[in-house]
C-alpha positions as a Markdown table, in Angstrom:
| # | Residue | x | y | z |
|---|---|---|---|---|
| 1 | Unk | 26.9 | 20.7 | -12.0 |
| 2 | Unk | 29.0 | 17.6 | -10.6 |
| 3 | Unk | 29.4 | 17.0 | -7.4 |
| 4 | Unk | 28.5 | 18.9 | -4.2 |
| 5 | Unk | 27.7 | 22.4 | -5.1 |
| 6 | Unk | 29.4 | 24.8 | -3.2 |
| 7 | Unk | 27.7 | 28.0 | -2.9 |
| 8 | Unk | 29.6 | 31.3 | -1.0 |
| 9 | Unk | 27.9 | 34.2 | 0.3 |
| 10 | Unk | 29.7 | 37.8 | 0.8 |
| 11 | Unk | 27.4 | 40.4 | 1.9 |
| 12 | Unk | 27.7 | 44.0 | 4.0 |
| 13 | Unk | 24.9 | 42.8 | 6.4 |
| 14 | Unk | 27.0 | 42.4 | 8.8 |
| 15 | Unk | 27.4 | 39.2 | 11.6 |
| 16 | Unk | 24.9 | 40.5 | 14.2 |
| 17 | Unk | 21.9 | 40.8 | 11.8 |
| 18 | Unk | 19.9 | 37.6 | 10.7 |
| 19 | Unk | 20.3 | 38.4 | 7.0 |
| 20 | Unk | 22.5 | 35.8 | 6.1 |
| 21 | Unk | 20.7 | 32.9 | 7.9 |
| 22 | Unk | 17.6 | 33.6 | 6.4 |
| 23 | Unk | 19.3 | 33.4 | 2.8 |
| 24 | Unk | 20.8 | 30.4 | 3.9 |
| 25 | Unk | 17.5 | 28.7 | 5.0 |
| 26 | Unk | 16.1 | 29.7 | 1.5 |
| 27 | Unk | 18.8 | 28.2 | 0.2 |
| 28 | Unk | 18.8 | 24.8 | 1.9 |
| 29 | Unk | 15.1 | 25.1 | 1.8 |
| 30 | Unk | 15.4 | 24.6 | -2.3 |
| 31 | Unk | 18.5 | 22.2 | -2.4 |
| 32 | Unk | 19.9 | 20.8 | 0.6 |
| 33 | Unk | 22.6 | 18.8 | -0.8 |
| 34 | Unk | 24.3 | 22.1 | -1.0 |
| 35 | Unk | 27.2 | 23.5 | 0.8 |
| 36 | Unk | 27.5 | 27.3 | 2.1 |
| 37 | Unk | 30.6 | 28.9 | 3.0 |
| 38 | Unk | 30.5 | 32.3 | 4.0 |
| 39 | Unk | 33.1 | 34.9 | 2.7 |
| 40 | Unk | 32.3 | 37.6 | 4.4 |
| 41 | Unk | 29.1 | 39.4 | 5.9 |
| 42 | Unk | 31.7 | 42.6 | 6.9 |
| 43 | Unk | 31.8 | 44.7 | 4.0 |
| 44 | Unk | 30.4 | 48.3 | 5.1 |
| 45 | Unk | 27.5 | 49.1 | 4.3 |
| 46 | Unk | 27.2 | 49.8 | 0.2 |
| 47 | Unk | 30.8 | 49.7 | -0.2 |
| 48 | Unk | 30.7 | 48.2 | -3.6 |
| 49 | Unk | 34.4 | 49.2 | -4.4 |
| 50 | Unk | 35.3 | 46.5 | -1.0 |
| 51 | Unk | 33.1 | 43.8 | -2.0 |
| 52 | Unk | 34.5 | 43.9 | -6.0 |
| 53 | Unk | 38.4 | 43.9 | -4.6 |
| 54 | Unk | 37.4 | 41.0 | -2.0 |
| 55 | Unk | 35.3 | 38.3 | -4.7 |
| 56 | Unk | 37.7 | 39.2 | -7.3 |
| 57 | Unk | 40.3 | 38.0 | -4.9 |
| 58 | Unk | 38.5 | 35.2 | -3.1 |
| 59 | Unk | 36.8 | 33.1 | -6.0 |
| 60 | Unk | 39.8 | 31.7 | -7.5 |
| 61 | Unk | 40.2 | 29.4 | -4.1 |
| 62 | Unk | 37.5 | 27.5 | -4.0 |
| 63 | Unk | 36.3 | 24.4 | -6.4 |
| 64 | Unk | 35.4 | 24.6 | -9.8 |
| 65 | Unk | 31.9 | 25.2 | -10.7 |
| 66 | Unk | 31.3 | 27.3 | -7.1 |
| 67 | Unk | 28.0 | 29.5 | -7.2 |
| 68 | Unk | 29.4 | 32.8 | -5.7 |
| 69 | Unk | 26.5 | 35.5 | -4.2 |
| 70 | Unk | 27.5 | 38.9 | -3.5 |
| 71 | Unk | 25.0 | 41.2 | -1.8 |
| 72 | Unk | 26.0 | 44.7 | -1.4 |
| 73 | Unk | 23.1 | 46.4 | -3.3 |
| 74 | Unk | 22.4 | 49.9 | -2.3 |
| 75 | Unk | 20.0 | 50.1 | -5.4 |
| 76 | Unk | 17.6 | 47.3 | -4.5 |
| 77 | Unk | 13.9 | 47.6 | -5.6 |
| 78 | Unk | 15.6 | 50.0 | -8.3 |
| 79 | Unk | 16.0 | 49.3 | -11.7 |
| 80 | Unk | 19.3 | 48.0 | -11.6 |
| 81 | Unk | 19.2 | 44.3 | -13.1 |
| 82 | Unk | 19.9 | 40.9 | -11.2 |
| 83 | Unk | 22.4 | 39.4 | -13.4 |
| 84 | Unk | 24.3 | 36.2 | -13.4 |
| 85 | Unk | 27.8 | 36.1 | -14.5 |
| 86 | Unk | 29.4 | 32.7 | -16.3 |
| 87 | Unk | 33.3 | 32.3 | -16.4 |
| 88 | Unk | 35.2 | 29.3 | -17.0 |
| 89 | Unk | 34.4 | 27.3 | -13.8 |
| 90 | Unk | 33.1 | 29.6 | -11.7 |
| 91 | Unk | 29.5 | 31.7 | -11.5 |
| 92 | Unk | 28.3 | 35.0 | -9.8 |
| 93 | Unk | 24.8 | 35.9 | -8.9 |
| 94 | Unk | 24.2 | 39.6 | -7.4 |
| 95 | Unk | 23.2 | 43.0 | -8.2 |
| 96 | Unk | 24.6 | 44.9 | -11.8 |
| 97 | Unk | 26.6 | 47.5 | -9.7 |
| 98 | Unk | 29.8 | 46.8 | -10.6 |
| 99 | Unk | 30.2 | 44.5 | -7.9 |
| 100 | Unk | 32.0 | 42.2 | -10.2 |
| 101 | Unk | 34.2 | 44.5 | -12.1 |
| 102 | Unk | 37.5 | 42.5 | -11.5 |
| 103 | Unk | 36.1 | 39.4 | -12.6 |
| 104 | Unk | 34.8 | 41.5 | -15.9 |
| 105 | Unk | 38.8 | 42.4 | -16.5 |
| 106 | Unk | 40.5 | 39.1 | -15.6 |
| 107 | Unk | 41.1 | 36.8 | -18.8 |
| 108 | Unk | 38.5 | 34.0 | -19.2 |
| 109 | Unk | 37.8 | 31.8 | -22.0 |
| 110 | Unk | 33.7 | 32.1 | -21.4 |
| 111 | Unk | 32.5 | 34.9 | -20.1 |
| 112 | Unk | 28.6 | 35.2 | -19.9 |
| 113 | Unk | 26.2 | 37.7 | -18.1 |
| 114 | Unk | 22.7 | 36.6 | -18.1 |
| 115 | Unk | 19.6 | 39.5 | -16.8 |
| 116 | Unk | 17.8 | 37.2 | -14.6 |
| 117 | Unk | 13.9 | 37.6 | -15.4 |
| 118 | Unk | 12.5 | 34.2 | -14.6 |
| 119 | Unk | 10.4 | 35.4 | -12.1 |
| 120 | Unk | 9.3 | 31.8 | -11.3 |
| 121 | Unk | 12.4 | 31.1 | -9.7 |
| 122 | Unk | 11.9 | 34.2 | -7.2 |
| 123 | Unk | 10.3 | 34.3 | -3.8 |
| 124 | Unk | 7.0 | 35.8 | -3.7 |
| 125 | Unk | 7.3 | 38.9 | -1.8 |
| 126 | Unk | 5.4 | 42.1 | -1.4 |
| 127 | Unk | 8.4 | 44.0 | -0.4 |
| 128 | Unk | 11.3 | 44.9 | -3.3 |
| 129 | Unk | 14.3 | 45.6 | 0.1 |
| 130 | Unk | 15.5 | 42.3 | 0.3 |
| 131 | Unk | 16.7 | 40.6 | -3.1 |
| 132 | Unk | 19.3 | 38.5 | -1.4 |
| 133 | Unk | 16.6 | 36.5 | 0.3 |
| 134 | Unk | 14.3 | 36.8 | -2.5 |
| 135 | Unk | 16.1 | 36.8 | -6.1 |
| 136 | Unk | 19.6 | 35.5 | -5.2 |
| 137 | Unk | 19.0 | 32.8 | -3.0 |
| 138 | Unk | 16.5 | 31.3 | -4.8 |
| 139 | Unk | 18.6 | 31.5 | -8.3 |
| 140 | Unk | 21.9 | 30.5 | -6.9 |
| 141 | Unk | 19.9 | 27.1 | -5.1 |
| 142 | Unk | 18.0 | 26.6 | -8.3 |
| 143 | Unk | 20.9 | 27.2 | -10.5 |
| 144 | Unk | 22.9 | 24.4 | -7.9 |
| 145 | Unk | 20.2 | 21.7 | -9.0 |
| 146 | Unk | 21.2 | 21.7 | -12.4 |
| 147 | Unk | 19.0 | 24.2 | -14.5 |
| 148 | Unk | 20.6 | 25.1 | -17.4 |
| 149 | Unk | 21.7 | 29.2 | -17.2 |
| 150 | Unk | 19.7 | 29.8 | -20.0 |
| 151 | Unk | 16.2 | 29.3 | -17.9 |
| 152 | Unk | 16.6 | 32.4 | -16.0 |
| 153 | Unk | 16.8 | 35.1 | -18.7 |
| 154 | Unk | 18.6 | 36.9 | -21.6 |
| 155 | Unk | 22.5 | 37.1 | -22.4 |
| 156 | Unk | 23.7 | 40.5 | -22.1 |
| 157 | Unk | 27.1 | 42.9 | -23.2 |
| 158 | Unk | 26.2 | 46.1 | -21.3 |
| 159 | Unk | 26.8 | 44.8 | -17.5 |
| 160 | Unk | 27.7 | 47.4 | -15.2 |
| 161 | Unk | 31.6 | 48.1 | -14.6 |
| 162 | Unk | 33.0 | 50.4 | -11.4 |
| 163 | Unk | 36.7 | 52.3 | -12.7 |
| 164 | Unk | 39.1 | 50.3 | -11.2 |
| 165 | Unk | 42.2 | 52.1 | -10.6 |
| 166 | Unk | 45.1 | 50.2 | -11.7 |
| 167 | Unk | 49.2 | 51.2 | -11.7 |
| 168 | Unk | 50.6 | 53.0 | -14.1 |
| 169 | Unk | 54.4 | 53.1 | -15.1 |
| 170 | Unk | 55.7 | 56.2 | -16.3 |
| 171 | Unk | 58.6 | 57.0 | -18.7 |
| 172 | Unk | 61.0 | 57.9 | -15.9 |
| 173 | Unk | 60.4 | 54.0 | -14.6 |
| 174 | Unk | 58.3 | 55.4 | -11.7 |
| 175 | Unk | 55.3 | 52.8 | -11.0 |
| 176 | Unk | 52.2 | 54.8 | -9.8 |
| 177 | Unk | 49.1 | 53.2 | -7.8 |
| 178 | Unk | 47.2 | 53.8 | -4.7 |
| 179 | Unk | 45.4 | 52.5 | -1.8 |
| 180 | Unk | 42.4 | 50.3 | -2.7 |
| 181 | Unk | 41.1 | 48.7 | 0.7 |
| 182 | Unk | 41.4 | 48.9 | 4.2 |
| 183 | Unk | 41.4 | 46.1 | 6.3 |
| 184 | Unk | 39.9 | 45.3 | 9.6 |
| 185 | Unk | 43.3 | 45.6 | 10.8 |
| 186 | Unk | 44.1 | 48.7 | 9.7 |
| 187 | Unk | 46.5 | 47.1 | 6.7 |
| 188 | Unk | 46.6 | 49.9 | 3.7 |
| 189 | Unk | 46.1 | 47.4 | -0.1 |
| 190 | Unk | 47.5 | 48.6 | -3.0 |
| 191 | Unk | 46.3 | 48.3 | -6.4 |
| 192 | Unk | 50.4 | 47.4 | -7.0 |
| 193 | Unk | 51.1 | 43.8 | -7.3 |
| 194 | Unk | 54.4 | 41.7 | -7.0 |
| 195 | Unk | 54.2 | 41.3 | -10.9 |
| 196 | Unk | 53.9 | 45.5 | -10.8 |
| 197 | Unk | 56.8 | 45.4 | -8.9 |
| 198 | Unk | 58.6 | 43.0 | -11.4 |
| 199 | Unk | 58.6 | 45.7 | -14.0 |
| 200 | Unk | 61.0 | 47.4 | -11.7 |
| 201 | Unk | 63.3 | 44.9 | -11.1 |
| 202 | Unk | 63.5 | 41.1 | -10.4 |
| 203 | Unk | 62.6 | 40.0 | -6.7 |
| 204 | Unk | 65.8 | 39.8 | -5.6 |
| 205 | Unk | 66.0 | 43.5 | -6.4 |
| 206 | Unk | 63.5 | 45.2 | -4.8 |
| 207 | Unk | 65.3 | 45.7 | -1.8 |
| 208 | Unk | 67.2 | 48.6 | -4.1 |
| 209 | Unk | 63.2 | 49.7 | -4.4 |
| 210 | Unk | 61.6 | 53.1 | -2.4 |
| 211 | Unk | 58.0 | 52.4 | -1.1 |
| 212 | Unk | 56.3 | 56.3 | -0.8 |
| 213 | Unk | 53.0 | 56.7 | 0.6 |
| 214 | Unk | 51.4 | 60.2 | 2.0 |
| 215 | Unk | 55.3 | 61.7 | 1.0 |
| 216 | Unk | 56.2 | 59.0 | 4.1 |
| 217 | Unk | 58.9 | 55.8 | 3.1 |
| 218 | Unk | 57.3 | 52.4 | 4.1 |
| 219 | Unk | 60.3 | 50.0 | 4.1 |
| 220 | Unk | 60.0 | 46.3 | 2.7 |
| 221 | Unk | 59.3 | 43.1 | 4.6 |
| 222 | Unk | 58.9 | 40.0 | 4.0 |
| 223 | Unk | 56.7 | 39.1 | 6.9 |
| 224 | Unk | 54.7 | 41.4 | 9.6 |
| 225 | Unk | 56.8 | 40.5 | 12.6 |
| 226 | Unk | 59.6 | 41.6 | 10.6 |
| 227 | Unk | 58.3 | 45.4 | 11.5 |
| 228 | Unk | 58.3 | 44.6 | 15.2 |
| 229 | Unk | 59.1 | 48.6 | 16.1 |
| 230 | Unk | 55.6 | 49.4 | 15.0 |
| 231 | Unk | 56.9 | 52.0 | 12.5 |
| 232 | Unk | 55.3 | 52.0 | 8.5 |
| 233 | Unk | 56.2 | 49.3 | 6.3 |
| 234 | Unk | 55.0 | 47.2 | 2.8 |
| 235 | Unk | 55.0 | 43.7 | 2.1 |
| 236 | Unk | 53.4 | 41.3 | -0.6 |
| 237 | Unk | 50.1 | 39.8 | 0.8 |
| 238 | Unk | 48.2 | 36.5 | 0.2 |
| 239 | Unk | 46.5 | 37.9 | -2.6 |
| 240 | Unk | 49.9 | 39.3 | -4.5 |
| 241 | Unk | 49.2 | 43.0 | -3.7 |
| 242 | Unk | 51.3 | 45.2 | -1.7 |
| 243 | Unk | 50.0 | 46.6 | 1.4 |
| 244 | Unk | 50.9 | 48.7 | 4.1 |
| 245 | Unk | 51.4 | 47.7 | 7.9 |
| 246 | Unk | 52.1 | 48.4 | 11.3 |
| 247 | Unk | 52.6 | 45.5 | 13.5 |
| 248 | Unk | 50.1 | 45.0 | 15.9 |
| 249 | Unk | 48.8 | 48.3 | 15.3 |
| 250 | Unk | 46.6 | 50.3 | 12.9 |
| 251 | Unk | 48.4 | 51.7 | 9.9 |
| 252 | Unk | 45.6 | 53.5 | 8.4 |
| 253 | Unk | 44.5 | 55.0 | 11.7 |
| 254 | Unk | 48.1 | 55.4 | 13.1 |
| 255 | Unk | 49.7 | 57.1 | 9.8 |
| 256 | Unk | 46.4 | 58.5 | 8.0 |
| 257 | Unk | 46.0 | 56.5 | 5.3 |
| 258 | Unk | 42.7 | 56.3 | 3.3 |
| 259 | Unk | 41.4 | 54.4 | 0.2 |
| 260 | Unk | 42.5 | 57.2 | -3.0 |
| 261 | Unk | 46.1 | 57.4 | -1.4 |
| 262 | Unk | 48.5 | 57.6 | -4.1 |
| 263 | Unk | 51.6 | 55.1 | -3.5 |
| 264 | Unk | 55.0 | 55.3 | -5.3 |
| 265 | Unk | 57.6 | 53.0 | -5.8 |
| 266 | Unk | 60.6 | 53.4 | -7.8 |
| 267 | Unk | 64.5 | 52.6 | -7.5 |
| 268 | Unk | 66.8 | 54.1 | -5.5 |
């Protein structure tokens, strides 16, 4: 590794439990010429669906060679293997759930998944609830110093993928996806992105595009301030998927929208 390791942490512990500190001392307790930037501790509880959308859509941002730990492991102490995962400049250390499913189906010219058995590298704990503190921390911190991936255990092909749900175009140019994630906010993501929506027409045609969700039209924006009446509309978000919005309000809660939603969009 060159340079100051950078080492994120997204978890469903949530930011009122001490779950996350304690990780972190273990960390900084092995290397402490390390850096730790949280992600997110809000993922609900064993949502492993949330916390594959949000890594898969965080990781590219920071530097190259980041360690990234994801902890939303509803089958801790179980038989489910610790893995780490080895892309082209960027690692993953967490639970074989399926918590890294989009990183599985994005194009990378190494890809690597290691079953982490070096039990050496582990904490020493009676208990088999708390792997992030235990297994995870210690790897991630160990793997910062410099030890070769190869240390911790044995290459593997059968990792654990979730179904991701992905768009679909049919033969009547109809482009079919659905709602993937709810925000904090209340903000409805598709699994539709603005390349998605190229196969419809260029940008400066998709104003001629229909938006359908729950049989109800969400017209386009650019910007949420755009939808100032706090009716139902859809723009392109940071990450390059659509979503749905109310301003200052709660689209999901306001208009009834849940994760499985089917969305439409074709031409007028």
């Amino acid at each position: 590794m060159q340079g100051k390791p950078v080492i994120t942490l997204t978890t469903d512990f949530g930011c009122e439990d001490p779950f996350a500190g304690i990780m972190k001392g273990v960390i900084r307790g092995i290397n402490s010429d390390i850096e730790i930037i949280d992600i997110t501790h809000g993922i609900s509880p064993q949502d492993i669906q949330t916390a594959a959308y949000v890594i898969g859509t965080s990781f590219s941002y920071f530097p190259p060679n980041s360690i990234h730990v994801v902890v939303v492991d509803p089958g801790v102490g179980s038989e489910r293997r610790p893995i780490m995962v080895m892309t082209d400049h960027h690692y993953f250390i967490g639970p074989d759930n399926g918590v890294f499913s989009y990183i599985y189906r994005m194009r990378h010219e190494q890809l690597e998944v290691t079953h982490i058995t070096a039990e050496h590298y582990f904490l020493p704990s009676r208990g088999a609830t708390f792997h992030g503190r235990d297994v995870f921390a210690p790897v991630a911190a160990y793997f910062s110093k410099g030890i070769r991936p190869e240390k911790f255990g044995e290459l593997v092909t059968d990792q654990r993928s979730i179904p991701l749900p992905f768009p679909r175009l049919t033969e009547d140019g109809r482009l079919h996806g659905e709602v993937i994630h709810i925000d904090r906010f209340g903000n409805a993501i598709t699994n539709i992105s603005a390349s998605d929506m190229d196969r419809l027409g260029a940008p400066k045609d998709w104003a001629r595009l229909k938006v359908m969700v729950k049989g109800r039209e969400a017209p386009l924006r650019q910007f949420y301030s755009e939808g100032a009446d706090r009716g139902l509309y859809v723009l392109v978000n940071s990450a390059d998927y659509i979503e749905f919005f109310t301003y200052r309000g709660n689209a999901a809660s306001e208009y009834g929208i849940a994760i499985g939603d089917g969305v439409e969009v074709f031409p007028e």
